[in-house]
DRENNUKE-222044 format. One line per field, with one value per residue (C-alpha): residue in three letters; x, y, z; residue number from 1. Coordinates in steps of 0.25 Angstrom, whole numbers. Layout:
// DRENNUKE-222044
type <- (ALA/...) $
X <- (X/...) $
Y <- (Y/...) $
Z <- (Z/...) $
seq <- (NUM/...) $
***
This chain:
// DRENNUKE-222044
type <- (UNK/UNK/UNK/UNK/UNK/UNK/UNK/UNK/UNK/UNK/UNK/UNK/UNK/UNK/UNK/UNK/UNK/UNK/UNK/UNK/UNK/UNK/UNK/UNK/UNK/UNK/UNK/UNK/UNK/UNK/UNK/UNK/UNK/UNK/UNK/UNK/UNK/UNK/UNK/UNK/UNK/UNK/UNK/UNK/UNK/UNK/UNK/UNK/UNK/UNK/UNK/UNK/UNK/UNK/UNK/UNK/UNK/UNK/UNK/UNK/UNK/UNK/UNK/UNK/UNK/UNK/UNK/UNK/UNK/UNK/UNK/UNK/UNK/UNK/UNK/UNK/UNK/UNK/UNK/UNK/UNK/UNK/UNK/UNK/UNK/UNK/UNK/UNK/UNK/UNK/UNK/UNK/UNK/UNK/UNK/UNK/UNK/UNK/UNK/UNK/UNK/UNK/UNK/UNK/UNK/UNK/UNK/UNK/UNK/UNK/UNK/UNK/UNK/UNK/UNK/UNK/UNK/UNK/UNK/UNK/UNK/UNK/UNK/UNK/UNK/UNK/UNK/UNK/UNK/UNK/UNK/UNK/UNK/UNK/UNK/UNK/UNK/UNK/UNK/UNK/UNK/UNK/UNK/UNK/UNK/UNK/UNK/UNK/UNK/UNK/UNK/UNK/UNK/UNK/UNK/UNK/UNK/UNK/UNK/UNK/UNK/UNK/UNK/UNK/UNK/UNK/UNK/UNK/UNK/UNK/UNK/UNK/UNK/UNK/UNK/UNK/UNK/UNK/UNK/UNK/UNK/UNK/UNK/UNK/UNK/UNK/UNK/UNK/UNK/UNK/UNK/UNK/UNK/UNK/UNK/UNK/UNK/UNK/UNK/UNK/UNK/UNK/UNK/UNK/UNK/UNK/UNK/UNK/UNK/UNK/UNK/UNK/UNK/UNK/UNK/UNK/UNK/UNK/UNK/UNK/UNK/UNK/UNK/UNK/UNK/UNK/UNK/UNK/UNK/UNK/UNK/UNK/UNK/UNK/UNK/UNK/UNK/UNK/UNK/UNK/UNK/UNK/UNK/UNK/UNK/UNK/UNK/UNK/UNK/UNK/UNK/UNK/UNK/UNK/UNK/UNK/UNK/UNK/UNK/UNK/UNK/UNK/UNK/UNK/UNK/UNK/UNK/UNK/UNK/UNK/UNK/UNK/UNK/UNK/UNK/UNK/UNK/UNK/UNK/UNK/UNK/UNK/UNK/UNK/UNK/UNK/UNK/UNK/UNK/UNK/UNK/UNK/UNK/UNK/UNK/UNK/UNK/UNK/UNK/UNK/UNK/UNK/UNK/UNK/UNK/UNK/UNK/UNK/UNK/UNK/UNK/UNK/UNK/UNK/UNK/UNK/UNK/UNK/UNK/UNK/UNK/UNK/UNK/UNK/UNK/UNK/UNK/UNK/UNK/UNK/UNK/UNK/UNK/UNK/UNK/UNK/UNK/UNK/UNK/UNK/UNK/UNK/UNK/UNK/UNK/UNK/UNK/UNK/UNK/UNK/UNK/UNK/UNK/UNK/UNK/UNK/UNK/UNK/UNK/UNK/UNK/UNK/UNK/UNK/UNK/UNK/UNK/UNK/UNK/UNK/UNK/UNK/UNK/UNK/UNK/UNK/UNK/UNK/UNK/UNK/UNK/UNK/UNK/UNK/UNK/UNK/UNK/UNK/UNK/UNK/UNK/UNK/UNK/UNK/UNK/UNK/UNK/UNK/UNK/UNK/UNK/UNK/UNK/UNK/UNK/UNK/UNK/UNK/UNK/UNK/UNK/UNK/UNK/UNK/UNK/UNK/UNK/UNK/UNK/UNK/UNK/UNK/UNK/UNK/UNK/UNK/UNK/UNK/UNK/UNK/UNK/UNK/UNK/UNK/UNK/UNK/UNK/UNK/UNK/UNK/UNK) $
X <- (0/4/-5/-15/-25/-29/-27/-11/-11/-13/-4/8/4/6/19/24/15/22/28/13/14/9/9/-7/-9/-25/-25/-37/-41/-47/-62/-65/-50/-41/-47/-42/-27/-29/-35/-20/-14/-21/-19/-5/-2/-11/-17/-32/-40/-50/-58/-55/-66/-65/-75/-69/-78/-79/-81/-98/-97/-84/-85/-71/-63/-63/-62/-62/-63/-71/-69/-75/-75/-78/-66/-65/-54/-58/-50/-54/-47/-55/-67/-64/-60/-72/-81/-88/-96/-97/-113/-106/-95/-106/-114/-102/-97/-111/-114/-98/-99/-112/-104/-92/-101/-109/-95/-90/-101/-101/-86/-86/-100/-101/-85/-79/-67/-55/-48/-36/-31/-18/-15/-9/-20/-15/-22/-24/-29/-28/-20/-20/-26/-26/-25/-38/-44/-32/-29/-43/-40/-28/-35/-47/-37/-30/-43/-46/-34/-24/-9/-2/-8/-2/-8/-5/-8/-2/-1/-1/4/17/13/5/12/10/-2/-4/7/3/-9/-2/12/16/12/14/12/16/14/16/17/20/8/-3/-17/-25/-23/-31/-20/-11/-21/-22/-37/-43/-57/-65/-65/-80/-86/-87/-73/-70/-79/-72/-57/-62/-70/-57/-48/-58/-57/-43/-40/-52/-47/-33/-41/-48/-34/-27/-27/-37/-31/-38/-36/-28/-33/-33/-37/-34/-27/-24/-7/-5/8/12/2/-2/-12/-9/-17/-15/-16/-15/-14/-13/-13/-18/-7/2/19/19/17/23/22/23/31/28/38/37/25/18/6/1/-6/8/4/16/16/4/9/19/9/1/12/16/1/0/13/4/12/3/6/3/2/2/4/16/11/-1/-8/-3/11/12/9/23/32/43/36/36/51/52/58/59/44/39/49/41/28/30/35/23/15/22/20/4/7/11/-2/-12/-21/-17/-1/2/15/20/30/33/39/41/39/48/47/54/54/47/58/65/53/53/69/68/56/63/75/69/72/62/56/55/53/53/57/59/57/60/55/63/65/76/81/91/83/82/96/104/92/96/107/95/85/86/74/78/76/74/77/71/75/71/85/82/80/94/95/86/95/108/100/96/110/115/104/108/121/116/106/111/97/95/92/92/91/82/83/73/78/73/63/62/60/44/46/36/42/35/37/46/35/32/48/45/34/42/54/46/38/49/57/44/40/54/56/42/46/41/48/54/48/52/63) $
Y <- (0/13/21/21/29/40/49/46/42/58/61/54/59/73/70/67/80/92/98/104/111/127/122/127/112/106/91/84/69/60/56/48/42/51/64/60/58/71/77/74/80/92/95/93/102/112/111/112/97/94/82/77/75/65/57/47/47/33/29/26/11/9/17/13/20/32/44/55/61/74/83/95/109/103/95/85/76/67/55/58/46/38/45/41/27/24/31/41/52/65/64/50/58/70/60/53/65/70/59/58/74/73/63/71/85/76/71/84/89/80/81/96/101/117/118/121/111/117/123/117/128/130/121/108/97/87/74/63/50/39/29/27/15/15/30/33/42/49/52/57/67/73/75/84/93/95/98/107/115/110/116/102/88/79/67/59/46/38/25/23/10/10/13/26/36/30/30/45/53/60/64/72/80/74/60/57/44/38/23/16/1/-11/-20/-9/-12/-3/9/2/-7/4/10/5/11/13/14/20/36/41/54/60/58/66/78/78/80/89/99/98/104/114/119/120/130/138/140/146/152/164/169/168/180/181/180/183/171/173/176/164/163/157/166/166/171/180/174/181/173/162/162/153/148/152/153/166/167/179/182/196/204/195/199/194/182/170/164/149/142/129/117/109/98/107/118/128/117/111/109/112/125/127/123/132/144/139/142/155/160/158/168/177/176/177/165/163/149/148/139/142/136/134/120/121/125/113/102/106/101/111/121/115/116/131/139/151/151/146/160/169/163/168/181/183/177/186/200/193/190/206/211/203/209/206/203/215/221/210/203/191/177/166/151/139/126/115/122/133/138/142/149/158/160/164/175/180/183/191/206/213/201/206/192/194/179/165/150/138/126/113/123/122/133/129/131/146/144/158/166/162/174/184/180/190/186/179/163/152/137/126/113/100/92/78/85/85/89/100/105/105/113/124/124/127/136/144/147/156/165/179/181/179/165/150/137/130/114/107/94/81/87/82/91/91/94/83/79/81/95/100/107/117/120/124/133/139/143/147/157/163/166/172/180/185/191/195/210/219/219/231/237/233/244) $
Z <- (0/-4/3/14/8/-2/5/8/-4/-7/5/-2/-16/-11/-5/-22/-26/-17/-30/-33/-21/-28/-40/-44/-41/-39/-33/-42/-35/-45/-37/-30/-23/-29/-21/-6/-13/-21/-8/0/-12/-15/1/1/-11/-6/-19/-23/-23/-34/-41/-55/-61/-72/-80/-92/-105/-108/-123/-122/-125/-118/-107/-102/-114/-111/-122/-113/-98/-94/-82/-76/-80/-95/-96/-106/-113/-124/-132/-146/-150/-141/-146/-162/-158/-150/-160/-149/-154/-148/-144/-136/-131/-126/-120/-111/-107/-102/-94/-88/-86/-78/-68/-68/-63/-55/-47/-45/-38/-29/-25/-26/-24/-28/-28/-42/-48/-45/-58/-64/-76/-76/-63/-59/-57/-48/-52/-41/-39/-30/-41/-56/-61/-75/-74/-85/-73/-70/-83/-86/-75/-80/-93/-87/-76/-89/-96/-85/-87/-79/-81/-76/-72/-62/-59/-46/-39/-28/-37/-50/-59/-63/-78/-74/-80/-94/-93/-88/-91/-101/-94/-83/-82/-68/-63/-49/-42/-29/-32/-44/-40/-49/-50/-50/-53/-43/-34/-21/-17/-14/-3/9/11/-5/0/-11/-9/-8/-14/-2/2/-12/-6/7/1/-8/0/9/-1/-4/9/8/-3/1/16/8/-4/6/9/-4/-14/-25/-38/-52/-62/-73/-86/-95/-109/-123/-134/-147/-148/-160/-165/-178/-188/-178/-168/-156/-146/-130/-116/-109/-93/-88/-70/-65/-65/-71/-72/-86/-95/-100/-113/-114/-127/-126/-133/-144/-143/-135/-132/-125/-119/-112/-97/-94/-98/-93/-80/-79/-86/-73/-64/-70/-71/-56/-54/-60/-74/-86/-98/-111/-116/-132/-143/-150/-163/-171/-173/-189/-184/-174/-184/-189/-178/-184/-179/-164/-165/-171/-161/-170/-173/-159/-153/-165/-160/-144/-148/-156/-145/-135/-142/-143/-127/-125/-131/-124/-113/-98/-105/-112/-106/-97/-98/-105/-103/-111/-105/-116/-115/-125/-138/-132/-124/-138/-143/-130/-130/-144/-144/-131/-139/-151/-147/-141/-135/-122/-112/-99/-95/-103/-96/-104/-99/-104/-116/-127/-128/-139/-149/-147/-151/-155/-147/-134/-131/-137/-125/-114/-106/-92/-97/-87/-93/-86/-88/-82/-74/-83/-96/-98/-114/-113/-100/-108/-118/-108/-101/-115/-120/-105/-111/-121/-115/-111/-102/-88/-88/-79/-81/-71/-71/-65/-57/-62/-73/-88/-99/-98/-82/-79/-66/-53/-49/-61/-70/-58/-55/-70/-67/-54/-63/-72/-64/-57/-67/-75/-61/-59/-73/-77/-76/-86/-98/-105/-118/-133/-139) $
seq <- (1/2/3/4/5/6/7/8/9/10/11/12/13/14/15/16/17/18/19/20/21/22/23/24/25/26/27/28/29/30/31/32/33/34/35/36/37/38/39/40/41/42/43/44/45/46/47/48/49/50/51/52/53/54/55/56/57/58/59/60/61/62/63/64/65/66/67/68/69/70/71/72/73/74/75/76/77/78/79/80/81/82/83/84/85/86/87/88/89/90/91/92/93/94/95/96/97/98/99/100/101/102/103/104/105/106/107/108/109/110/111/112/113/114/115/116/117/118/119/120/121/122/123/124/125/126/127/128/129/130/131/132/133/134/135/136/137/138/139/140/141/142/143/144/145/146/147/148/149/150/151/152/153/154/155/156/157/158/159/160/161/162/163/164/165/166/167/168/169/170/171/172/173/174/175/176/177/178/179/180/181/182/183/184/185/186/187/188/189/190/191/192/193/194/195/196/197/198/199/200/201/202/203/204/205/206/207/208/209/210/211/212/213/214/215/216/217/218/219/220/221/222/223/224/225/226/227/228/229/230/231/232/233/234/235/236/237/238/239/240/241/242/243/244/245/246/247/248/249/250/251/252/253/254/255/256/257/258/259/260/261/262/263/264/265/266/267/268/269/270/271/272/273/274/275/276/277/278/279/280/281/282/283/284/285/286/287/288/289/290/291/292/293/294/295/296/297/298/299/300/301/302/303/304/305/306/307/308/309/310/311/312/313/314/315/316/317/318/319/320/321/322/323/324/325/326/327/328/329/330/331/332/333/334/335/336/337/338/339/340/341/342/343/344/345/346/347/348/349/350/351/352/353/354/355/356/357/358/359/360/361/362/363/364/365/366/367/368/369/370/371/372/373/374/375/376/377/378/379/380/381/382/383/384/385/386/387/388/389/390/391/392/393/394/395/396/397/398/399/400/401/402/403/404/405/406/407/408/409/410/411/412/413/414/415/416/417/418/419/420/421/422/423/424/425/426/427/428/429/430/431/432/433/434/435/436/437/438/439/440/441) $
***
């Protein structure tokens, strides 16, 4: 036996878990046994605890295939391959979904009576149950937080089979797991008491961490929500679409360059945009190319035009209500990191800070002694080719720079804790050279 009941079980989870300490996290249990574990974690964090509510949408004459999940808050992920294979058509689909939405509705209300979901945009959702089986409910949940808007998904259990994480990793960017025993075939054995958790005991554990927050909430100060809303970035010819976040008050703005193989939809930059939104930093999340130009994968590697592309996007960026006159940082990563070191060379550019993340800035090549903005380069300790390439690339800017190495990360910075010392070096170097920057000649 690995534990004696759910609720150490949730006791020793957290113990793995302290990294989220501050980071925006909310603690979501999977009803009905994964609540008192996720109860333990959300408490320990001093995080926020929430239901995940999830309903499968089985294939209508084979309910156990599954061709997509629903959530709350009109959150819906379908298979269309399952769809075309099984041959479901959409008045069967509309049908399935009503019937699983009415059970959905009907379960929150009885766990949360009048109280709202709490809101995941931008945040960490901390997904917990009491052990993965084959894993189909756990990854129906990470699918919904990230439908729901969640920045970063962790997804953490006790116990686990060995095998787990090829079954889910693509569906979370950290997995953690106590317990992963050879011979698994259910999560019971490993509990001394796996009596079946009741509804009621759900209310109780909720109504608990509701009372928490609110006790803390009537002192803390009141903070307008950012402004959020999709744009359309006037890049020269191209029009590409975006994210613009913008704090009250807000020092500046950070604009995000995405790698190769990737979109404004990374969430891992979202996770760091999250993390720089809550400093009070505004941040613009774009495209770099449009759906045409992507089909080309020369053009994923075209740090000349991708630099072209955010220096239009930032004269755009300068002219946009509630970011027009502040100043303006660039965020790199991969690829990304040689767009923003090139358009931060081109005279006049006026950037007030540059961060690359895993970047290769190499590939902005003769550039590199033109950029005069403060550059920070983060690299992950184990990616050892792309270290050597910053160490080098180091050599030849004539800025105010640092290269920050973050022990025991990978290029993609997917182990426990890394992506928010990301974040951290990120938002202090924004913070500290966000002053306004001095007019064109």
């Amino acid at each position: 036996m690995y534990f004696t009941d759910r609720h150490d079980a949730g006791r020793q989870l957290a113990a793995r878990l302290t990294h989220l300490r501050g980071a925006d996290a909310v603690v979501l249990g999977l009803p009905r046994g994964g609540v008192p574990v996720a109860a333990e974690v959300a408490e320990a964090l001093g995080a926020p605890l929430d239901v995940c509510l999830v309903r499968k949408l089985g294939v209508p004459y084979q309910p156990e295939l599954g061709m997509g999940a629903i959530g709350e808050g009109g959150a819906r992920v379908i298979n269309e391959d399952v769809l075309r294979s099984a041959g479901v058509t959409p008045g069967r689909l509309a049908r399935v979904e009503e019937r699983e939405r009415a059970v959905l509705e009907s379960r929150a209300r009885r766990y949360r009576g009048s109280r709202a979901p709490v809101g995941l945009q931008g945040r960490t959702a901390v997904v917990v149950d009491d052990g993965v089986a084959t894993g189909s409910t756990a990854r129906a949940a990470c699918w919904i937080a990230r439908a729901r808007g969640a920045a970063r998904i962790v997804l953490a259990v006790p116990v686990a089979p060995p095998d787990w994480t090829e079954r889910l990793g693509d569906d979370a960017e950290e997995l953690v797991c106590l317990h992963t025993p050879w011979g698994f075939f259910a999560i019971g054995p490993y509990y001394d008491d796996f009596t079946q958790t009741g509804d009621d005991e759900v209310v109780a554990c909720l109504e608990a961490a509701a009372a928490r927050p609110a006790r803390e909430a009537r002192t803390a100060p009141y903070h307008a929500p950012p402004e959020d809303r999709e744009v359309d970035v006037r890049a020269g010819a191209a029009v590409l679409p975006g994210r613009l976040t913008v704090p009250e008050g807000a020092p500046g703005v950070v604009a995000f360059a995405h790698g190769s193989g990737s979109s404004r939809h990374s969430p891992r930059n979202r996770f760091v945009a999250a993390g720089l939104n809550r400093a009070g930093l505004a941040t613009l999340l774009f495209d770099l190319l449009t759906e045409e130009e992507e089909v080309d994968r020369a053009n994923v590697f075209d740090t000349v035009l991708l630099a072209r592309r955010l220096a239009d996007a930032t004269r755009w960026l300068r002219g946009q209500p509630g970011t027009e006159g502040l100043p303006v940082g660039y965020f790199g990563a991969s690829t990304g990191a040689a767009a923003a070191l090139g358009a931060a060379a081109e005279p006049g550019a006026r950037i007030a800070a540059i961060v690359s993340r895993g970047g290769r800035p190499d590939l902005a090549g003769p550039r590199l002694p033109e950029v005069t903005a403060p550059t920070l380069l983060v690299v992950g300790g184990r990616d050892q080719q792309v270290l050597e390439v910053n160490q080098q690339a180091q050599t030849r800017l004539r800025c105010e720079n640092r290269l920050a190495v973050v022990p025991g990360a990978t290029h993609l910075f997917a182990e426990p804790g890394a992506l928010e010392q990301v974040m951290e070096l990120a938002r202090d170097w924004f913070t500290d050279h966000m002053a306004p920057a001095p007019a064109a000649a």
